[in-house]
Backbone as CSV, one residue per row, in Angstrom:
resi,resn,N_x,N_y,N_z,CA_x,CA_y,CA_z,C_x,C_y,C_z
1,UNK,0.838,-1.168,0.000,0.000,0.000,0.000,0.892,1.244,0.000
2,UNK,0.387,2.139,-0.363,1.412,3.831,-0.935,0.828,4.464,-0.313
3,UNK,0.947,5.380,0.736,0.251,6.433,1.444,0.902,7.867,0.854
4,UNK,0.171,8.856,0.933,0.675,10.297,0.382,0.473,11.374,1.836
5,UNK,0.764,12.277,1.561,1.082,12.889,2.938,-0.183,14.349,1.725
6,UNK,-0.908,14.671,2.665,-2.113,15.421,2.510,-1.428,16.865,2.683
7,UNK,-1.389,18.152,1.691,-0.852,18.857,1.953,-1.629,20.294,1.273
8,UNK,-1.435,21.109,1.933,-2.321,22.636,1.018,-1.088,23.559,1.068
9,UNK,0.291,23.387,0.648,1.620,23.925,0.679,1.658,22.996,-0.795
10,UNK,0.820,24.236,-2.100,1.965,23.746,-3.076,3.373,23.803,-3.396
11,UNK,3.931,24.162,-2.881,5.398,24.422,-3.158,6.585,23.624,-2.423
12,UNK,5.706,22.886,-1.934,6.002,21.406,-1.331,6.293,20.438,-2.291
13,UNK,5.435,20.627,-3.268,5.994,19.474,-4.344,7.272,19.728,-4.754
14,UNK,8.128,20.824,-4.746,9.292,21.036,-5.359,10.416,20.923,-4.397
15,UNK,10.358,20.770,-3.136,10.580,21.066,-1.847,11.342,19.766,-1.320
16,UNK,10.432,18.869,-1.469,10.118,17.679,-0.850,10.417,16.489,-1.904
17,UNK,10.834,15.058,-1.561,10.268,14.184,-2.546,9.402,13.470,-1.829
18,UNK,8.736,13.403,-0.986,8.215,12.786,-0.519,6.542,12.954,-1.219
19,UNK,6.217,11.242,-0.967,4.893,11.538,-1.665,3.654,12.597,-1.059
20,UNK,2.684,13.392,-1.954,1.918,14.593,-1.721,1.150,14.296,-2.598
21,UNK,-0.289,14.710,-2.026,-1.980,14.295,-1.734,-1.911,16.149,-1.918
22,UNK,-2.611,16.334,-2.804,-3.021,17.937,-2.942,-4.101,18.583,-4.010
23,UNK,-4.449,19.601,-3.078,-6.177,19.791,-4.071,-5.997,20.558,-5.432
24,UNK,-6.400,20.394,-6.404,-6.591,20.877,-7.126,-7.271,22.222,-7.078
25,UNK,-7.868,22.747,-6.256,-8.194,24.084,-5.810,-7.248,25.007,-5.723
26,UNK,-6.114,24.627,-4.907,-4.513,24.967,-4.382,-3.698,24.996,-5.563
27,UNK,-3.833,24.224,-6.798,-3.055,24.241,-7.738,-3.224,25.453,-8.789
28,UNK,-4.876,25.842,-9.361,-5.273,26.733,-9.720,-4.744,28.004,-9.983
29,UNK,-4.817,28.481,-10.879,-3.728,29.538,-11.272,-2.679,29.791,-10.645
30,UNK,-2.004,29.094,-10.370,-0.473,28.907,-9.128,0.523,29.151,-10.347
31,UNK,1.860,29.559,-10.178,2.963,29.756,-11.274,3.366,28.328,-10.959
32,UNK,3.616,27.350,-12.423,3.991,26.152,-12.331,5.365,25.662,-12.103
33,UNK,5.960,24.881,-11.400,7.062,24.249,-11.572,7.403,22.162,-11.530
34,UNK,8.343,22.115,-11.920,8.583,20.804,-11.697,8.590,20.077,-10.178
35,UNK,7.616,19.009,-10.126,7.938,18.488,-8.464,8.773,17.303,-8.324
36,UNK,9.420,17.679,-6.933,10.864,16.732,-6.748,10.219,15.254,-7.176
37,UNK,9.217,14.836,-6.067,8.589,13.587,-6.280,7.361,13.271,-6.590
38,UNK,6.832,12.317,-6.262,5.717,11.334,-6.622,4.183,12.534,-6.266
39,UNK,3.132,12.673,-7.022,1.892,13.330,-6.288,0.695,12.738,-6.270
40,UNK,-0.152,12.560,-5.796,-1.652,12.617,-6.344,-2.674,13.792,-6.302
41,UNK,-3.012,13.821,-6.794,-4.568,15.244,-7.081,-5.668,14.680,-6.419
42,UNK,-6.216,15.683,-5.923,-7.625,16.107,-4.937,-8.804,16.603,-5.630
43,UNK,-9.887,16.191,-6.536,-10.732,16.879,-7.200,-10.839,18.710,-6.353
44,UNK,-10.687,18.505,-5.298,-11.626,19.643,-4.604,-13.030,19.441,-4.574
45,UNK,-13.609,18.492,-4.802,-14.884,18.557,-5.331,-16.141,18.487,-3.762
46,UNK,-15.534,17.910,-2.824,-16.340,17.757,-1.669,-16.106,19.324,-0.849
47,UNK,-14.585,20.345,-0.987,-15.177,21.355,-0.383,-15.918,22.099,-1.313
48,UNK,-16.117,22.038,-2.694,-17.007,22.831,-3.361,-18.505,22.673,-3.051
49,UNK,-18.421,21.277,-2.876,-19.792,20.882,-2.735,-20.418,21.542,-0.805
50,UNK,-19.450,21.381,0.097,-19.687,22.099,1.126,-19.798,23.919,1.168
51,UNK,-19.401,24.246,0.713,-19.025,25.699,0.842,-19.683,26.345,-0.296
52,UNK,-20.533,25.853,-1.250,-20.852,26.513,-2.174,-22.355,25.884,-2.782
53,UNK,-22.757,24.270,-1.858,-23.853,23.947,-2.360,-24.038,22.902,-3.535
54,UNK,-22.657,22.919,-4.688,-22.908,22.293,-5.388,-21.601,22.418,-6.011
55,UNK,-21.347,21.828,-7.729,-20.011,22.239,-7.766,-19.798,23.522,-8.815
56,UNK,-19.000,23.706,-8.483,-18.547,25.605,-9.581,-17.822,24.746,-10.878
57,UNK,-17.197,23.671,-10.563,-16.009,23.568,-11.340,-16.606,22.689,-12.620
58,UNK,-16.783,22.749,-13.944,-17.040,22.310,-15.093,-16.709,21.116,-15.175
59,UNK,-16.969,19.660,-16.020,-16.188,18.659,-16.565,-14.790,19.269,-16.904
60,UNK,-15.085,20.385,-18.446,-14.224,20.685,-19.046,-12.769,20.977,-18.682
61,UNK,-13.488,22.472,-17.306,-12.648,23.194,-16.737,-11.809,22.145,-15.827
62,UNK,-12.299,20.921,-15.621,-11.344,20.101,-14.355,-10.795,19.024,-15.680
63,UNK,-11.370,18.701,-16.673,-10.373,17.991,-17.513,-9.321,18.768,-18.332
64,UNK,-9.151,20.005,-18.438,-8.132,21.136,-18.802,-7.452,20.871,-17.369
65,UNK,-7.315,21.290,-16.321,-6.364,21.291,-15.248,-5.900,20.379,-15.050
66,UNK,-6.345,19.098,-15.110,-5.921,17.711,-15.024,-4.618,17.745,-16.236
67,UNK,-5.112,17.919,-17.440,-4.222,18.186,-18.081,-3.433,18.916,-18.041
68,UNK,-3.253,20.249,-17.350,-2.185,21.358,-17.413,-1.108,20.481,-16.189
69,UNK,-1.742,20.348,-14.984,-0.735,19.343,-14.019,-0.208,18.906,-14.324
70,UNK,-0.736,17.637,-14.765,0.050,16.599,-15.385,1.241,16.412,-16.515
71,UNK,1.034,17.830,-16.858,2.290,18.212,-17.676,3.197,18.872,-17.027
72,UNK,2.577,20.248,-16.484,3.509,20.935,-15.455,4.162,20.320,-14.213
73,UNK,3.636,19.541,-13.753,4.207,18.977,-12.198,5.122,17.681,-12.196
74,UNK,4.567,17.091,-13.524,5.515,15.590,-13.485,4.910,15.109,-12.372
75,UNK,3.890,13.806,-12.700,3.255,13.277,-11.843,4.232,11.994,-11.431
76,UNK,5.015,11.726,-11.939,5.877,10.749,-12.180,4.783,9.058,-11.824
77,UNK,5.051,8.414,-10.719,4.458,6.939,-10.322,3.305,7.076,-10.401
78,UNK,2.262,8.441,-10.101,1.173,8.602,-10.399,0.561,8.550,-11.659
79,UNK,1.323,9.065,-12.456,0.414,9.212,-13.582,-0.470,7.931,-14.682
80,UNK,0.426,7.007,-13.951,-0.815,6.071,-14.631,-2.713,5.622,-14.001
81,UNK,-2.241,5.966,-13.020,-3.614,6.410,-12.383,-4.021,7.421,-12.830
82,UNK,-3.567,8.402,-12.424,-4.316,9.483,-13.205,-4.925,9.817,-14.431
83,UNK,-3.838,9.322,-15.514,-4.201,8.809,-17.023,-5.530,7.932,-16.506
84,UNK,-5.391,7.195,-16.147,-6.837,6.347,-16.023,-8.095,7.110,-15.467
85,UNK,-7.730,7.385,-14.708,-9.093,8.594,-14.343,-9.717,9.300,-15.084
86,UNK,-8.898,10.349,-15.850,-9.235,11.294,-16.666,-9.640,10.778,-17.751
87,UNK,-9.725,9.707,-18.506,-10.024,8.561,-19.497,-11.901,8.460,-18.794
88,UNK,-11.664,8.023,-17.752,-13.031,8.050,-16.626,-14.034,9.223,-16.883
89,UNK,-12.680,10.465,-16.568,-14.209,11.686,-16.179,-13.924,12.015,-17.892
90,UNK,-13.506,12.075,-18.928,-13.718,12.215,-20.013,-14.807,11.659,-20.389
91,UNK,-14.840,10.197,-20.374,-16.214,9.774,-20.323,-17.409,9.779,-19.850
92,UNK,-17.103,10.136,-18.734,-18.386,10.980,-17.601,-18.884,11.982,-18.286
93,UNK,-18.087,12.963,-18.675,-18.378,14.064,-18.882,-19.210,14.337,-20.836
94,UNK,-18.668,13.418,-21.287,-19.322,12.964,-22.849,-20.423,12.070,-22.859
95,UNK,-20.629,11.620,-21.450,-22.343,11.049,-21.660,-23.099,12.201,-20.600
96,UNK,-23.030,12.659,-19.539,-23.404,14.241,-19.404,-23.329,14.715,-20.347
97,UNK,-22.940,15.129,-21.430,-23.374,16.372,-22.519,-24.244,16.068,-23.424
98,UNK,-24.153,14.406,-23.828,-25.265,13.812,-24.757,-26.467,13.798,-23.739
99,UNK,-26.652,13.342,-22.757,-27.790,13.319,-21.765,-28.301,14.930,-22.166
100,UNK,-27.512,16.071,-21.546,-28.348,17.317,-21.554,-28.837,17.551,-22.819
101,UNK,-28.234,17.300,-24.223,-28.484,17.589,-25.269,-29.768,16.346,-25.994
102,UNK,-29.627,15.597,-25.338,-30.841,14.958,-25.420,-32.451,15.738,-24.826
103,UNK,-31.955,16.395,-23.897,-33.332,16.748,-22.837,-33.659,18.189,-23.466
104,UNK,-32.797,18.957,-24.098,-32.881,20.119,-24.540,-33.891,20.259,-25.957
């Protein structure tokens, strides 16, 4: 089992190699750099859903950031998970748009 160390200090990834658990909220227009080690990503999606009712953040807009990370940060051991995910909400997000465009 791989545990990540939960962190809202992006600049930890560059800092540190140690593995880092971090929200995608925190990453958000941040100036990018390369991280020493290993990461995983945090939708943000449960404090959006607390603090705001529902979510702000688009399919689109979170499959663009997924993508900007994953280039900028060097996900390194992660990224095959991640690749798999985003394969996931890509598809999530392309039967959500046929669904609405069906109902419209």
């Amino acid at each position: 089992m791989i545990f990540y160390l939960g962190t809202h200090m992006p600049t930890w990834l560059r800092r540190t190699d140690v593995r880092l658990f971090l929200s995608r909220r925190k990453l958000t227009g941040r100036r990018t750099f390369r991280a020493t080690g290993s990461w995983a990503l945090d939708s943000g999606g449960f404090t959006e859903l607390e603090q705001f009712g529902g979510w702000r953040t688009t399919e689109d807009d979170y499959v663009s950031d997924v993508l900007l990370f994953s280039w900028a940060y060097l996900w390194g051991q992660v990224v095959g998970k991640g690749w798999m995910k985003l394969a996931a909400v890509l598809l999530l997000a392309a039967v959500q748009r046929r669904r609405r465009e069906a109902l419209a």
